[in-house]
N, C-alpha and C positions, 0 to 999 in steps of 0.2 A: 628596360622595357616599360618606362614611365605609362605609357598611353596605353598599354595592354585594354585595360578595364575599358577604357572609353571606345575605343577599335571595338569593344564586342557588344558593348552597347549600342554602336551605332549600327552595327550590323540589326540587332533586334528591332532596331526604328525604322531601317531601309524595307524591313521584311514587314512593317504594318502599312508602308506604301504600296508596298508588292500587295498584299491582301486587297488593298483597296483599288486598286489597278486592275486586278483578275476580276473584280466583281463589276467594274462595269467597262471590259472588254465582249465588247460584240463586233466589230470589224479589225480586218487585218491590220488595220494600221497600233490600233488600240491591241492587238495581241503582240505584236512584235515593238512595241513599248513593256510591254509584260516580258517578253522574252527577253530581250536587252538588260534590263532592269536587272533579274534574275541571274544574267551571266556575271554583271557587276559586285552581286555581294557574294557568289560563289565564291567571285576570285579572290576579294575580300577576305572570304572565311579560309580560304586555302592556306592563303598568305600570313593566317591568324595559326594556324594548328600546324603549319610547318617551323614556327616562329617556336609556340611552344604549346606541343602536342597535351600537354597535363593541362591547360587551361581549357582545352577545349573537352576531355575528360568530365571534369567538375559542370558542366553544363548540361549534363545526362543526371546529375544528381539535383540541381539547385531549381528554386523556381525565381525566374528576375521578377520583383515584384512591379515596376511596372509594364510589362510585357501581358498581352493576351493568354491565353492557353491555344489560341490557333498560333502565332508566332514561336510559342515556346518549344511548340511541338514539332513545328518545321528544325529549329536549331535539334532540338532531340536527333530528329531523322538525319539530318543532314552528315550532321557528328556521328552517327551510327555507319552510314556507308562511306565519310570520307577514314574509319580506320578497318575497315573491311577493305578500300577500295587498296590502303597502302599495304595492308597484311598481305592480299595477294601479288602486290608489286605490280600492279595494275597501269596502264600508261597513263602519262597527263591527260590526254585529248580524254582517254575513257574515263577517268575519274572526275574531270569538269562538265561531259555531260550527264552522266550519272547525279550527281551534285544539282546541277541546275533544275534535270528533272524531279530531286527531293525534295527543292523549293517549292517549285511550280506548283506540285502535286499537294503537297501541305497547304500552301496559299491559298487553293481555291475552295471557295466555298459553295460547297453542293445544293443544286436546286432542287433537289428529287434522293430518292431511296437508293437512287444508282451513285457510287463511290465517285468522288470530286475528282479524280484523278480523270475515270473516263469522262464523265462529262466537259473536260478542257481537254481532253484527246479529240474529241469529237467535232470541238469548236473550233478546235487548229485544223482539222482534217477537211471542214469545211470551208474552211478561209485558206486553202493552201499554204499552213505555215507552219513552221517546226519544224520538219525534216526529221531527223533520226529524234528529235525529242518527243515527236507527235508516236513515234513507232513504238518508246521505249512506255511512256504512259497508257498506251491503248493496249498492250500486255501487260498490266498490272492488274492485279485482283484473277490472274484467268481463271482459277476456279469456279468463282462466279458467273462465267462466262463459258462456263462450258466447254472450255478449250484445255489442251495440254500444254506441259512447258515448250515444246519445242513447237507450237504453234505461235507462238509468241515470241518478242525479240528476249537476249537471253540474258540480258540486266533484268529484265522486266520482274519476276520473279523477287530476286532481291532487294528493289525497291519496294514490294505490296510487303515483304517481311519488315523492314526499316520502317513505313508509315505505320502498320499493326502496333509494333512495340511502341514508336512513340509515343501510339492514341493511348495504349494503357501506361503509358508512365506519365502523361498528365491528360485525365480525364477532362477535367473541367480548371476553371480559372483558381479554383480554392485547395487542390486537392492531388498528390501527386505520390506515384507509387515506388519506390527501391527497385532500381534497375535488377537487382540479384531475383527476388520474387516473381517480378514478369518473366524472367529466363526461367527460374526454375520450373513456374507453371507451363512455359512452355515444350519445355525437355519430359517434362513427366507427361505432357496431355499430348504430345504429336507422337505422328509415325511417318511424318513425312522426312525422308531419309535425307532431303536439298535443304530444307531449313536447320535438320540438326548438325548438317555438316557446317551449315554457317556459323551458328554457335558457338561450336567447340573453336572455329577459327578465330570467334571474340574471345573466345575464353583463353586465348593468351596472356588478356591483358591485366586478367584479376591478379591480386586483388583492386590492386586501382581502380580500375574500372570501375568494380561498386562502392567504391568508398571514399574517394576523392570528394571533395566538394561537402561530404554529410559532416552534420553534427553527432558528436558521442558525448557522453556524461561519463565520470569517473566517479568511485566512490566517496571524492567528497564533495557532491554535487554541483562540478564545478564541469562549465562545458567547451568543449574541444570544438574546432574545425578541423577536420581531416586532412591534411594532405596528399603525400606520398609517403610508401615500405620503406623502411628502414631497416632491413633484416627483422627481425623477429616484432620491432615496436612500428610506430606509426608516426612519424614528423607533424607537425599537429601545431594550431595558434591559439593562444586560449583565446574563447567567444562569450559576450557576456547579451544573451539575447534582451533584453530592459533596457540596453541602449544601443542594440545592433553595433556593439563596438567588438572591434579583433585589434586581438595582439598584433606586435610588430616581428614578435622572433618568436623560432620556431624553436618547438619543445620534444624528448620524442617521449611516447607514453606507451607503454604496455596495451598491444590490441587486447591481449586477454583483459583486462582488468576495466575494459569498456563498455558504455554500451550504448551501441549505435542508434540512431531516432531515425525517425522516418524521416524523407527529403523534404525541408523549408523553406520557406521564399529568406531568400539571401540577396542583397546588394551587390554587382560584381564592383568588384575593388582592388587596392592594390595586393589583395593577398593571392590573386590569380598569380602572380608571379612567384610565388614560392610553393605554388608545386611543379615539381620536375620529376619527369619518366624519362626513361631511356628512349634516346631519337631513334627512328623509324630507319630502316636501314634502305637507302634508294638503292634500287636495282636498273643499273645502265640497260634500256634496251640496245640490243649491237645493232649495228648497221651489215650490209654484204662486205662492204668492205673491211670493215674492224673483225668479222667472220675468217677472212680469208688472211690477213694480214696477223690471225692471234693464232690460226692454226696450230693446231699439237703435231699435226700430220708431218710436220717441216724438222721436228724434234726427235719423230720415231726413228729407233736403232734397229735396221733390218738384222734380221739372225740374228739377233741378241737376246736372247728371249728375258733374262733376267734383267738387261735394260730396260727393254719394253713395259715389267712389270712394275718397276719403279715410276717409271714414268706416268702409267694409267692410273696408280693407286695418289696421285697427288688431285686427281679430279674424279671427287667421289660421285659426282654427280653421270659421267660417261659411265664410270663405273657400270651406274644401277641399265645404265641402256645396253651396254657391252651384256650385261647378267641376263636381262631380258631375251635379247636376240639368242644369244646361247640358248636361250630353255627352248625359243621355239625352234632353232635351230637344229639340234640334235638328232640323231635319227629316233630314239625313243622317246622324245618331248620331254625327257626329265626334267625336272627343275634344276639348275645351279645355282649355288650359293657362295661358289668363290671365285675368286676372279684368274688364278693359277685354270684350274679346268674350262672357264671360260677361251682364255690365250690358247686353250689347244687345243680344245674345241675347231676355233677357227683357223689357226695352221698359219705359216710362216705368208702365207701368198693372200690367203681371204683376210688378215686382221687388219692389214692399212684400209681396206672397203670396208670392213664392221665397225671400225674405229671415226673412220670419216663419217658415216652415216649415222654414230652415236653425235658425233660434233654437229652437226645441220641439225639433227632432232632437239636437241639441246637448244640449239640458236632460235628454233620456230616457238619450244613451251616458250622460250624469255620474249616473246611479241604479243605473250597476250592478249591474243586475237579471241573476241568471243567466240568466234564461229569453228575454234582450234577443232574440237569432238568429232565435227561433221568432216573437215577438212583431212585430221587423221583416218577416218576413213577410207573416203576419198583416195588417199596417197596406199592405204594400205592393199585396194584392190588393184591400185595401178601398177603397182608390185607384184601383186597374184598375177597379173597377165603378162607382165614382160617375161617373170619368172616362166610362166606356162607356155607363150609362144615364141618364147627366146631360144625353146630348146631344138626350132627349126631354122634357125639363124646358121648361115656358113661357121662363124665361132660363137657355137651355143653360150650363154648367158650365167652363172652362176648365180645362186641365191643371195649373194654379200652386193655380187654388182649389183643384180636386181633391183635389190634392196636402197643402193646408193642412186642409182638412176630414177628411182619413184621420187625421192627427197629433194632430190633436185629440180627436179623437173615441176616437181608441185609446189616449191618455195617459193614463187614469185605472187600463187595465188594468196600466202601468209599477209602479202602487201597490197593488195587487191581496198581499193580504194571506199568500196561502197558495200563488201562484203558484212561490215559490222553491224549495220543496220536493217540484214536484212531476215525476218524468220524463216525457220529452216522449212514450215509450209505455207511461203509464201507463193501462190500462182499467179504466172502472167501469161495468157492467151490459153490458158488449160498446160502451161509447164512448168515445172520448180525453175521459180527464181533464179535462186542460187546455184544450180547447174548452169543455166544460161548464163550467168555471168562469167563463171570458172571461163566457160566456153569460150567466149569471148575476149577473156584478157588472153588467154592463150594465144589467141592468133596476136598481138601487140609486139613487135620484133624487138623493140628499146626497152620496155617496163618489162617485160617476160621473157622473152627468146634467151636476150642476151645475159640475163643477169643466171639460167641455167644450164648456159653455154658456159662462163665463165667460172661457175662452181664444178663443174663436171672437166673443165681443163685442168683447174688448180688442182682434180684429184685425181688427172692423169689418164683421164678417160677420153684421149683427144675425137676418137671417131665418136663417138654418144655428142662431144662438144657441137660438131658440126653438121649431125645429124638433127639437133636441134633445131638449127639456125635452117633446115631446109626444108623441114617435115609438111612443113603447108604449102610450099612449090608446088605448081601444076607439073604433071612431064607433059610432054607429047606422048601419044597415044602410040605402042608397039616401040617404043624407044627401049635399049636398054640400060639397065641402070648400073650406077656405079654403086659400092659400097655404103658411101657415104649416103646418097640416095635412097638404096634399098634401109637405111638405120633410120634414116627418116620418115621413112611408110609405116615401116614399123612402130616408132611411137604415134604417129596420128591413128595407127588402128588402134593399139594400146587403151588410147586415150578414148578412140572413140565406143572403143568395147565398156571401159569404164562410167564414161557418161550415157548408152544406151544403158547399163546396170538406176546409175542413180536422176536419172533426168525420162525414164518410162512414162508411156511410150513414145516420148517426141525424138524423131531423125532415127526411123527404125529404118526408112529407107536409105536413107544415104551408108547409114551405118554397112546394111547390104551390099551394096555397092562399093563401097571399101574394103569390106571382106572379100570380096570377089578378085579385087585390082590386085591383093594384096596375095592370093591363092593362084597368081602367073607366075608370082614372082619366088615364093617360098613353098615352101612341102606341105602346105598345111593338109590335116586330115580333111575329107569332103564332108563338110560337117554345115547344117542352119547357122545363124544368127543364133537361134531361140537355145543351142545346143554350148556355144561359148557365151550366153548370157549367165546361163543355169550353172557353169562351172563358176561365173565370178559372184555368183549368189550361195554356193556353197564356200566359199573360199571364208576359211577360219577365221573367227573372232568379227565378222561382218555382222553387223545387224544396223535395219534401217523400217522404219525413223525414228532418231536419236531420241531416247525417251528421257533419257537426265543430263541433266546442266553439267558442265565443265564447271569445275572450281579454281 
């Protein structure tokens, strides 16, 4: 990796373009040359910290001497949410805009007491440009703004944390602080429970993290560069500052017997290449297809209970969903803790349906969708209802299918195109957004219908399959219905019970009128609207609006 140094040098000179680009953009054409611009060193830097992730480390410790302190601080930021962005195994698409908005936001330089990030929110919002980047910057800082998190997009947050620490790890052009001491002041001075959880997430990667890149002196005043742990010592190049000269080979020295200086303007060079951390480990997102094609479901041994056990305990991850379901499962809500009580718990007939529905739950956390929180929700009341008015169904509904038919039936909204951009109180015409939208992909027969028709076949739930595919069919009026039909009125009340819960009070009538079509056809008690609203607002573990971040 001969060219390491200069790749990340160049980066630091793209970025005093970007600087000077943002400063005099005032028409859209001149902003979306800033935008472009921005996408280009992203990719750059990406291409730079998957190549090798320790080079990009030591850049949170060093100052390039000739670099700005507005540039140095953007690479700070940027380095900061691109191993946040990979710790959480976060997708490409969302860690390249996340990234470009750490640029943008660092680049610009503020005209006023109001934070530079909104101020370029503002001036994209006015030039109609940005799109989900104009959303993700005009939710930064919300505190100052009087807003909560979940009024704001839900990166947003995470980046006002990332530009905060930068600004205090290089204050000004001369002067630059130990990554370890801005965390720790910030662990000892917050209570806010979303920044410390971010933390502890970096705090994987100590001790590197803080020591990468620094100088230490030994007792015979002689001085070290840092590289990476080597078990107990420190791999390390001697530096002899009087000529800004480093060794060529690495030495390992005793961390005890060190003692580390404060972070110094350093040349990058070729010693960027000999530090090495342990690669980041990518995490495949699945597709529906690779979902149903990896299936455990196709593996399980009916009546075998000791098969079955082996089988489960090889994916410890169903495991913890399998344990879950159990606890709320149970007639006494106990918690379980093994996975034996668990399997019997659910009985030889309900485990293929708690098992399938641990597999789809599984498949939805790995899409990393920001809007996962609201969306579990979401799927969780739509479950309270099938469960609740399933039990007036010709063949009443159990809580496993229940369970399996919510998951289903709400995984297409996981894929939902515009949902990532949108805040959770976002209105349009006086409605939640993002209800309308849910609402809308649902009726889509190809991107939605079909793809929870086809999960709900592969799990052997043929009439739910094709009750799907009909649920938005008009009938004719005093017609009657077939099975398949009547499964399909059933989920459009379902659904529609659940979005009058979370999209209040837009389509109270129509909802009405559903309820009615739908009390010809099934036993339902003679009961309001307002009377199965109140039961899916009591329905356990519901609360709305979502006050903290998914992590």
């Amino acid at each position: 990796m001969p060219d390491l140094s200069s790749n990340w040098l160049a980066c630091y000179q793209q970025l005093a373009t970007l600087i000077e680009t943002l400063q005099h953009a005032h028409s859209a054409e001149q902003l979306q040359s800033g935008l472009q611009l921005s996408r280009e060193i992203n990719t750059r830097l990406q291409q730079l910290i998957d190549d090798n992730p320790g080079a990009a480390i030591a850049q949170l410790s060093i100052i390039e001497p000739q670099t700005s302190a507005i540039a140095s601080r953007a690479i700070k930021c940027w380095v900061l949410l691109a191993f946040w962005s990979r710790l959480k195994h976060w997708p490409k698409a969302r860690r390249d805009i996340l990234g470009g908005c750490a640029l943008l936001a660092s680049c610009s330089l503020g005209r006023s007491k109001r934070p530079a990030a909104l101020q370029l929110a503002a001036l994209l919002k006015s030039q109609q440009s940005g799109g989900i980047i104009t959303a993700v910057l005009a939710g930064t800082f919300h505190q100052q703004q009087k807003r909560h998190s979940w009024q704001v997009h839900q990166d947003s947050p995470l980046l006002t944390l990332a530009l905060d620490i930068a600004e205090q790890l290089h204050p000004d052009d001369n002067n630059a602080i130990a990554l370890e001491q801005v965390l720790a002041f910030k662990i000892s001075t917050s209570n806010n429970e979303f920044e410390l959880a971010q933390l502890n997430i970096l705090a994987q990667l100590a001790p590197t993290l803080y020591l990468s890149g620094r100088i230490a002196v030994d007792s015979l005043a002689r001085h070290w560069l840092l590289c990476h742990a080597d078990g107990h010592a420190y791999q390390a190049l001697q530096y002899w500052p009087e000529q800004q000269k480093i060794a060529e080979h690495l030495s390992a020295q005793p961390l005890a017997e060190l003692q580390v200086l404060a972070p110094v303007k350093l040349p990058l060079g070729t010693w960027l290449t000999k530090i090495h951390i342990k690669p980041f480990t990518e995490q495949q997102i699945p597709t529906p297809s690779s979902l149903i094609a990896n299936s455990i479901l196709t593996k399980l041994s009916y009546h075998d209970f000791e098969a079955q056990l082996k089988l489960v305990e090889k994916h410890p991850i169903l495991v913890q969903f399998l344990l879950d379901n159990a606890s709320e499962s149970n007639r006494k809500q106990t918690l379980v803790h093994r996975l034996r009580h668990a399997l019997a718990i659910f009985g030889q007939e309900q485990l293929p349906l708690a098992l399938a529905r641990a597999e789809v739950l599984h498949y939805l956390q790995l899409q990393s969708s920001t809007q996962h929180g609201w969306l579990l929700q979401l799927q969780h009341t739509l479950q309270f209802c099938i469960q609740t008015l399933g039990a007036y169904l010709p063949k009443p509904v159990s809580l496993q299918q229940a369970g399996l038919i919510a998951v289903c039936c709400s995984t297409p909204l996981w894929h939902h195109p515009s949902l990532q951009a949108v805040p959770l109180s976002k209105m349009q015409q006086d409605q939640l957004l993002l209800g309308q939208l849910c609402q809308h992909y649902l009726l889509e027969p190809v991107r939605s219908q079909r793809l929870s028709a086809a999960l709900l076949k592969h799990y052997q739930l043929d009439d739910w399959a094709n009750a799907v595919l009909c649920q938005y069919q008009q009938q004719p009026a005093e017609q009657l219905m077939s099975y398949r039909e009547l499964l399909g009125l059933f989920l459009r009340l379902c659904w529609q019970l659940t979005f009058s819960v979370f999209c209040y009070p837009s389509a109270q009538q129509s909802s009405q009128q559903l309820l009615a079509l739908a009390a010809k056809y099934l036993p339902l008690p003679q009961q309001e609207l307002r009377y199965w609203q109140q039961e899916l607002l009591n329905c356990q573990q519901l609360y709305y609006p979502l006050e903290n971040q998914s992590v």
